[in-house]
C-alpha positions in Angstrom: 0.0 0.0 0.0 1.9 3.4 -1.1 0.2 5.5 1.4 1.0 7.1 4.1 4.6 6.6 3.4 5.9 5.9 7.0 8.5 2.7 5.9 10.4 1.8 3.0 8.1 0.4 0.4 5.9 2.8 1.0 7.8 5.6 0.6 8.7 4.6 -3.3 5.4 4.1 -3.9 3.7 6.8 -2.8 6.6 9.1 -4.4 6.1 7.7 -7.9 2.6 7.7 -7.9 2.4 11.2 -6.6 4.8 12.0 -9.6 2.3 10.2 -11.9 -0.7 11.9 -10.6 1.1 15.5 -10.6 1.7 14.8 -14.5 -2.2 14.1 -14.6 -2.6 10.4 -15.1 -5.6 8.5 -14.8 -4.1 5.6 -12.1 -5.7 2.1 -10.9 -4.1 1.1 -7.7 -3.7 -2.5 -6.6 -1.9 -3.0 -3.3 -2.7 -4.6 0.4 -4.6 -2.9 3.7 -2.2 -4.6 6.6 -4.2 -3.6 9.6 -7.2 -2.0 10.4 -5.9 1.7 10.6 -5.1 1.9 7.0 -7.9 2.5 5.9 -7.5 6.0 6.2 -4.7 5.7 4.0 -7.3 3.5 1.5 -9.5 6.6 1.8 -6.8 9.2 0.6 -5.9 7.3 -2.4 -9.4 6.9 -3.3 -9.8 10.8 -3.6 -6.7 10.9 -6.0 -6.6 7.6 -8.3 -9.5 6.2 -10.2 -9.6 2.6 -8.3 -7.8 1.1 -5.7 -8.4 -2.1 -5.0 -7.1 -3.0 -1.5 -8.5 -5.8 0.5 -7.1 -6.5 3.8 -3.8 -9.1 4.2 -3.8 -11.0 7.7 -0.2 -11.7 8.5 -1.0 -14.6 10.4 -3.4 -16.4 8.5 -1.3 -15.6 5.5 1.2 -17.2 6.9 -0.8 -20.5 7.1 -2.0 -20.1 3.8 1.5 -19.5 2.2 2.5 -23.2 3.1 0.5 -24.3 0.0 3.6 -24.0 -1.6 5.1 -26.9 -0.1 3.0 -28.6 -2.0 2.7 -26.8 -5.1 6.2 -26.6 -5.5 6.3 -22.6 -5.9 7.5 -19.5 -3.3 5.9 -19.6 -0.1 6.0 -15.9 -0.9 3.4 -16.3 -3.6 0.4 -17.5 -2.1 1.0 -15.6 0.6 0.6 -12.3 -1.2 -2.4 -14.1 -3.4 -5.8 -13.0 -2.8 -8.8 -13.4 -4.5 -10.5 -10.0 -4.5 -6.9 -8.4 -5.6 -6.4 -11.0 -8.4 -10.6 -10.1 -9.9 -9.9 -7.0 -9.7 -6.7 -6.4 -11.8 -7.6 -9.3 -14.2 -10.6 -6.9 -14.9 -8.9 -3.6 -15.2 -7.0 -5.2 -17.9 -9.6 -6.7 -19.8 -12.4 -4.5 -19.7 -9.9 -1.4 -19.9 -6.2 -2.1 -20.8 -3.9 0.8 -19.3 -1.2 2.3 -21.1 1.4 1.4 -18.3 1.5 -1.5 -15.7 4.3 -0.4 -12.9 4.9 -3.4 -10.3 7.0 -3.0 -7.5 8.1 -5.9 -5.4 8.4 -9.6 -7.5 5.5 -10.9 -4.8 3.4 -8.5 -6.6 4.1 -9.5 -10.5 2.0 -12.8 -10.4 -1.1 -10.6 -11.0 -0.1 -9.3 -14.3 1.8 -12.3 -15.8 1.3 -13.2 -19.3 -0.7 -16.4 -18.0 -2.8 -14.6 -15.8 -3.4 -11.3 -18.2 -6.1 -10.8 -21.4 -4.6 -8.2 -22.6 -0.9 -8.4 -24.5 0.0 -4.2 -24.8 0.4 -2.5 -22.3 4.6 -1.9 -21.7 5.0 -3.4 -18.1 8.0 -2.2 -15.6 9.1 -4.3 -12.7 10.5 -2.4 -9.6 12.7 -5.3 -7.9 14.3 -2.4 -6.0 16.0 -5.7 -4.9 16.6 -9.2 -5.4 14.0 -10.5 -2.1 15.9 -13.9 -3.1 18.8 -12.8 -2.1 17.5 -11.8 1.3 16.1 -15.3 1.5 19.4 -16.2 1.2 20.9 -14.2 3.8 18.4 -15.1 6.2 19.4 -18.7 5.8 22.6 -18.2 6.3 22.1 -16.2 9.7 19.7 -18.8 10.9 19.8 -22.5 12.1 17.7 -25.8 11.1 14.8 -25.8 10.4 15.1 -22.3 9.4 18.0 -22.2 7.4 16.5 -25.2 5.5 13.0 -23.1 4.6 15.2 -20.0 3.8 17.3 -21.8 1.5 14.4 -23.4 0.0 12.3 -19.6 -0.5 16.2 -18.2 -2.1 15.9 -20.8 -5.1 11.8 -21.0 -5.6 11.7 -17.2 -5.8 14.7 -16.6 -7.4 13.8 -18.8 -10.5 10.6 -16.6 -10.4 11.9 -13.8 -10.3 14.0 -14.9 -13.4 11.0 -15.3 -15.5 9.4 -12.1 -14.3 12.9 -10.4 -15.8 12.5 -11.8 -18.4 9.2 -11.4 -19.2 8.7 -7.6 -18.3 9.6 -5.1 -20.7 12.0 -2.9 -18.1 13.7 -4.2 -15.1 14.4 -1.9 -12.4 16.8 -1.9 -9.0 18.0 0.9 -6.6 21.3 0.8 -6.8 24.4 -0.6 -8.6 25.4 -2.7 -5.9 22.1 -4.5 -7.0 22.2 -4.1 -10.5 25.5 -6.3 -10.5 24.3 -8.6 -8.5 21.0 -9.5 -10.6 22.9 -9.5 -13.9 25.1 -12.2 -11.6 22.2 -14.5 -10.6 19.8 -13.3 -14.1 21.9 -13.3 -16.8 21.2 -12.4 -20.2 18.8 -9.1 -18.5 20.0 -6.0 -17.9 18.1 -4.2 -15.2 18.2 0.2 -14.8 18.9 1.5 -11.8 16.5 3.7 -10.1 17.7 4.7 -6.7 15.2 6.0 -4.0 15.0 10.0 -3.2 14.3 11.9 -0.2 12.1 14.1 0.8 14.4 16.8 1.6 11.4 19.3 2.6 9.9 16.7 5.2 13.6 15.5 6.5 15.4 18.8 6.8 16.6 20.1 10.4 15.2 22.5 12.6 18.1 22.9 14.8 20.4 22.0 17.2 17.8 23.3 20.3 17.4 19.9 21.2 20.7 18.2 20.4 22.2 16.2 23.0 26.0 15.7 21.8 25.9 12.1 22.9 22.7 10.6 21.4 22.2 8.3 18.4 19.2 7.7 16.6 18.0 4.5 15.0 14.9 4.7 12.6 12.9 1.9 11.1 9.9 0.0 10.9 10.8 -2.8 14.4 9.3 -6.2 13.7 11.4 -6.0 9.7 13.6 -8.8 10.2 16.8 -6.6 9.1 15.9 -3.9 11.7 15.4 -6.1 14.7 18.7 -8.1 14.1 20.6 -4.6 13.4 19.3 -2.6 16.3 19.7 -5.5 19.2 23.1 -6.4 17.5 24.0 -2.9 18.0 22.4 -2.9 22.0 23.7 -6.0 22.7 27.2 -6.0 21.2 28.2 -2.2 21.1 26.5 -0.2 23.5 27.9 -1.6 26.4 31.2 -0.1 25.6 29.6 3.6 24.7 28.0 3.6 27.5 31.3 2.6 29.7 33.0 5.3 28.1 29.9 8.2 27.5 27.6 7.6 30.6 25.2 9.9 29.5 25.1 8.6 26.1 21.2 7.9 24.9 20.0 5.7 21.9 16.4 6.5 20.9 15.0 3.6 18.7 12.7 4.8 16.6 10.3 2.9 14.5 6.5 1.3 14.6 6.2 -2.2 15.6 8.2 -3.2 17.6 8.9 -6.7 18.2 9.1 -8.1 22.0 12.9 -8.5 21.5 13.4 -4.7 20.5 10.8 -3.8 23.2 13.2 -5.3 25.7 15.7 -3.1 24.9 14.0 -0.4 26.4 14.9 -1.8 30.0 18.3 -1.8 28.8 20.3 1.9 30.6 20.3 4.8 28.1 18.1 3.2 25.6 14.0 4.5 24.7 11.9 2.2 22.6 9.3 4.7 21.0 7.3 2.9 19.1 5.5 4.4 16.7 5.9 8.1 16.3 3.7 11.1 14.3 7.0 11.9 12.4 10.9 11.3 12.5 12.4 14.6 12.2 12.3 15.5 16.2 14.0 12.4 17.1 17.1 13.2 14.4 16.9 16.5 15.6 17.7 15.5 19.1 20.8 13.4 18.3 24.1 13.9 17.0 24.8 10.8 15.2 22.5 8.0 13.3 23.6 4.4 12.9 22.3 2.2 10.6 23.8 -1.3 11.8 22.1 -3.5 9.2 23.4 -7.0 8.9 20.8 -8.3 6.6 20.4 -5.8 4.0 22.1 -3.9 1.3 21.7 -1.0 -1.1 20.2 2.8 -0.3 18.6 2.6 2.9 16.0 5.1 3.6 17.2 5.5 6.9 20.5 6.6 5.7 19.3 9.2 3.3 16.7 10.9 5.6 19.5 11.1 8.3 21.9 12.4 6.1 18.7 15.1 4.9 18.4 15.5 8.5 22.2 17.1 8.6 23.5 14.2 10.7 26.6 11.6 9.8 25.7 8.2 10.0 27.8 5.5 10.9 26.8 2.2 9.2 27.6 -1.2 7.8 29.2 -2.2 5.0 25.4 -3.7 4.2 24.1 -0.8 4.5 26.2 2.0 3.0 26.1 0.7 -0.2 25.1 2.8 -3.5 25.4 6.0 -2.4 28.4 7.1 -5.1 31.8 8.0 -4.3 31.5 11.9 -3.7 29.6 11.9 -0.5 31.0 14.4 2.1 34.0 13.0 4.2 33.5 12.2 7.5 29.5 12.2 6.5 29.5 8.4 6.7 31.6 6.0 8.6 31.6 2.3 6.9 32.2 0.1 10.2 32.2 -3.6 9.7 32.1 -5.2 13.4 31.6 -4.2 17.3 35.5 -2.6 17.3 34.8 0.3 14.4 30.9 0.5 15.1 31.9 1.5 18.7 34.9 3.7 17.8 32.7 5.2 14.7 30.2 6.9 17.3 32.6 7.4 20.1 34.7 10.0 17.4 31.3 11.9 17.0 30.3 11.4 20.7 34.0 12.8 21.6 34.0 15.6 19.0 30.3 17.5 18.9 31.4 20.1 17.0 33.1 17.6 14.1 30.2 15.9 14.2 27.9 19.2 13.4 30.0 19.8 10.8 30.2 16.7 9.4 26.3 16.6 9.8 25.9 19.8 7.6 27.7 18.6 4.8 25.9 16.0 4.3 22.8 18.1 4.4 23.4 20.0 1.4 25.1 16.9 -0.3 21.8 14.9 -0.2 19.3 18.2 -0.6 21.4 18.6 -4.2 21.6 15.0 -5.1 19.0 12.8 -3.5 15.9 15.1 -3.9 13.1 12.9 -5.4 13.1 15.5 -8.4 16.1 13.8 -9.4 14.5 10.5 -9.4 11.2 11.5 -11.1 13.3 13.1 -13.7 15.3 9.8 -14.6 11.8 7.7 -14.4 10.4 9.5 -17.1 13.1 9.4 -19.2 13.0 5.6 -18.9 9.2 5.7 -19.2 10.0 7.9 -22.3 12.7 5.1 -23.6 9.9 2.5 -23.4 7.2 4.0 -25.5 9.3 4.4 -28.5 
């Protein structure tokens, strides 16, 4: 569901079709209602799009339902994100009125409009993988142990081969970053994906301020029961703040985020560190620390979380994982890469030690990211690709 744009997917979404809409076009919106209060956010995109089609996905029961695919032989991930009313719906809207464009993001979501499943045979399709969900399949069974590892593995190779014939079938191929565009030319060769990368909302994520700063507090932001998140942050609380917190002991870590699971909520008994939960908006909670870690484990590419800090005029300190794709002329200082507990501790003790390096640092980034990572940018290279595919 692209609206309200409060975690990652979401905030692609909603960008690109509020880019669409702004240039006037007449949009039909497919996507999932996850809990009862989005139906606000149904109700918004109702005003602004000609259909939206949104019927409510249970997490739980999905979950049950998913295991079909034991037995089918496909994805779990598939009938998981199958649902009846979804699958009527589009598989009308492209019979009774073909669009000129079909724009996918997420593989889960291309089994609705797969030659197989579709009447229609014109309208150009693009697939937003943003990234290879295989590959984080893959990941996650390498982090985890039996039986785990052995369903992990299992989801890497279903879903990859499906998301080979999705490449393959769809008429533009897109990913957010590089880093990702090598590695799906690696595992789908013979299909050249574009790259895409996400923007930020530099108005939104833009500081107010050091009024509230506290010299020694870091900021963690991100939607708490997404797998990546919850093994970053605790690795981070577990493994690393011990030692800031010996050396700075009036060091605070806010953990920011909606969600969270009972394993982050714990943390919140831990000295020095608050467990918000979900929050109106970010921006105060950057704009009362001096430094923002992104500790991902289980991830690569842009992170959101790294751009809007870096809008926010803070330097992040993050994992290899997660610093990924952001080009080689970012600010120095702006972003420390630190792979394991020694350089993540002594990345955010240097700021901790050195407030005033750390503003300046901060600031530099700002206006690095408000020139290059504006969404502008990205709408402008979209429609040149959209441009590219109608001749």
């Amino acid at each position: 569901m692209p609206y309200p744009p409060d975690r990652g997917d979401r905030i692609t979404t909603w960008h690109f079709l509020q880019h669409l809409l702004a240039q006037g076009a007449d949009v039909r919106v497919g996507c999932f209602a996850e809990e009862d209060r989005d139906s606000a956010g149904i109700a918004f995109l109702r005003e602004r799009c000609r259909q939206v089609s949104a019927p409510l996905l249970r997490r739980g029961t999905r979950k049950l339902t998913s295991l079909r695919g034991l037995l089918t032989g496909e994805p779990l991930t598939l009938p998981f994100f199958r649902h009846r009313d979804l699958t009527r719906a589009v598989t009308g809207w492209l019979r009774d009125d073909p669009p000129d464009l079909v724009y996918v993001y997420s593989s889960s979501m291309a089994q609705y409009v797969m030659r197989s499943n579709r009447a229609d045979r014109q309208a150009p399709r693009v697939m937003q993988f943003a990234e290879l969900d295989s590959d984080k399949w893959r990941q996650y069974a390498t982090a985890s142990g039996w039986p785990g590892s052995w369903i992990y593995a299992r989801e890497a190779r279903r879903l990859l081969a499906f998301e080979d014939r999705v490449a393959r079938e769809f008429d533009l191929s897109l990913v957010v970053s590089d880093v990702e565009k090598e590695l799906f030319m690696a595992r789908i060769p013979g299909v050249e994906p574009e790259v895409l990368p996400n923007g930020v909302d530099v108005a939104h994520f833009r500081t107010t301020g050091d009024a509230e700063r506290h010299p020694r507090t870091v900021v963690f932001t991100g939607v708490m029961d997404y797998e990546p998140n919850v093994d970053g942050v605790c690795w981070f609380a577990e493994e690393c703040w011990p030692r800031l917190r010996e050396r700075f002991p009036d060091a605070e870590l806010l953990v920011v985020g909606s969600k969270p699971v009972a394993r982050v909520q714990a943390l919140d008994d831990r000295p020095g560190i608050t467990v918000t939960g979900r929050v109106p908006e970010t921006p105060p909670f950057f704009d009362r620390a001096s430094v923002a870690i992104a500790p991902l484990r289980l991830a690569r590419g842009v992170q959101n979380k790294v751009l809007e800090a870096l809008s926010m005029a803070l330097p992040v300190v993050a994992t290899p994982q997660a610093s990924q794709g952001l080009g080689p002329d970012l600010p120095a200082g702006a972003l420390t890469v630190a792979d394991g507990v020694d350089a993540t501790v002594e990345g955010v003790a240097e700021l901790f030690a050195d407030p005033e390096r750390a503003r300046r640092m901060g600031q530099a980034a700002g206006a690095w990211v408000r020139e290059h990572w504006r969404w502008e940018r990205m709408y402008e290279r979209f429609d040149a690709m959209l441009e590219r595919l109608r001749r």
